[in-house]
TIDREN-344130 format. One record per residue (C-alpha): residue number from 1; x negated, y negated, z. Coordinates in steps of 0.25 Angstrom, whole numbers, plus 5000, padded with zeros to 4 digits. Layout:
<minus>
MINU:k:u:v:w
MINU:NUM:X:Y:Z
...
</minus>
This chain:
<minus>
MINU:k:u:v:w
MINU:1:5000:5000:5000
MINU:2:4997:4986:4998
MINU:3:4995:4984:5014
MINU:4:4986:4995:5015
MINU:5:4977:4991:5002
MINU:6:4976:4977:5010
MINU:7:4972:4983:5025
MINU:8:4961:4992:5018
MINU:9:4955:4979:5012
MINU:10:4956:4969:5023
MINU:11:4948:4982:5031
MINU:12:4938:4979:5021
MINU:13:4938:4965:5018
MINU:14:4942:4961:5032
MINU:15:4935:4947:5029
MINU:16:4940:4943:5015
MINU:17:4946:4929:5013
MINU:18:4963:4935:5011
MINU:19:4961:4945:5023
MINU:20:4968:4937:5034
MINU:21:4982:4935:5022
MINU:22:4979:4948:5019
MINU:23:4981:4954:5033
MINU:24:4993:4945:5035
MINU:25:4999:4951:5023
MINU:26:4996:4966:5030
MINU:27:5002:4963:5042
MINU:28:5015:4956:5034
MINU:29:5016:4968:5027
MINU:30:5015:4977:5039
MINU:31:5027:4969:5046
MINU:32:5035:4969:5034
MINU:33:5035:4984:5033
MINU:34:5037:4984:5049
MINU:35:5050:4977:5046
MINU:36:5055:4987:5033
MINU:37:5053:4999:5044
MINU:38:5060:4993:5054
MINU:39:5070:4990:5044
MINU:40:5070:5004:5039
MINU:41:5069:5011:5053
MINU:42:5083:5000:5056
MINU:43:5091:5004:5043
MINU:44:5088:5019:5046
MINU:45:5094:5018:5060
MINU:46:5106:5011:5054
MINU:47:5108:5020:5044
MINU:48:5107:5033:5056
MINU:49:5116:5024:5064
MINU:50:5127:5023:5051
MINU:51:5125:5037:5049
MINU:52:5128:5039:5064
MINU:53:5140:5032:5061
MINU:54:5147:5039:5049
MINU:55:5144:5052:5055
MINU:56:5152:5048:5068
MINU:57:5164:5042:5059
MINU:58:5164:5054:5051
MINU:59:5167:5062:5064
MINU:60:5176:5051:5070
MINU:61:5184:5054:5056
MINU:62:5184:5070:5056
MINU:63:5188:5069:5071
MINU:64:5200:5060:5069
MINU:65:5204:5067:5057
MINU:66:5207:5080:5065
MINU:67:5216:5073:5073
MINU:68:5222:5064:5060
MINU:69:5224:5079:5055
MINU:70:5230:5083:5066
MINU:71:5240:5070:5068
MINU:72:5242:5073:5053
MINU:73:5247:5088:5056
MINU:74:5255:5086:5069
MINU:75:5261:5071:5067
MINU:76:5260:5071:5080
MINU:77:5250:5063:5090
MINU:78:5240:5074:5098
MINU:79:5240:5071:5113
MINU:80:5230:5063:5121
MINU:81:5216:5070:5120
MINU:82:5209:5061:5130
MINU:83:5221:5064:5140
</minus>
């Protein structure tokens, strides 16, 4: 990569006249590649967290679909489970 190309010759050339511009582009470019990972790393996690999601909506669904069935067959209101 263009980074490393430009670490191996400010190793050699430690003293040449663009070295300092040169190492401040280095570190720019280490920062910025910093930021895309933490970016990266932060869309994975909302991606998990949205599959998390559709996964429990799906079973929300088929759960109350059993008793939608249900209803469906009987026209008549089950009683109280939480009683």
């Amino acid at each position: 990569s263009k980074v490393e190309e430009a670490k191996k010759f400010l190793v050699s050339n430690p003293s040449c006249a663009s070295a300092s511009q040169l190492n401040s582009k280095v570190d720019e470019a280490n920062k910025k590649y910093t930021r895309v990972e933490q970016l990266l790393q932060a869309s994975q996690e909302k991606l998990k967290n949205s599959n998390q999601l559709e996964t429990s909506l799906q079973n929300g669904k088929t759960f109350l679909s059993t008793y939608e069935n249900k209803l469906a067959r009987e026209e008549v209101a089950p009683a109280d489970l939480i009683s």
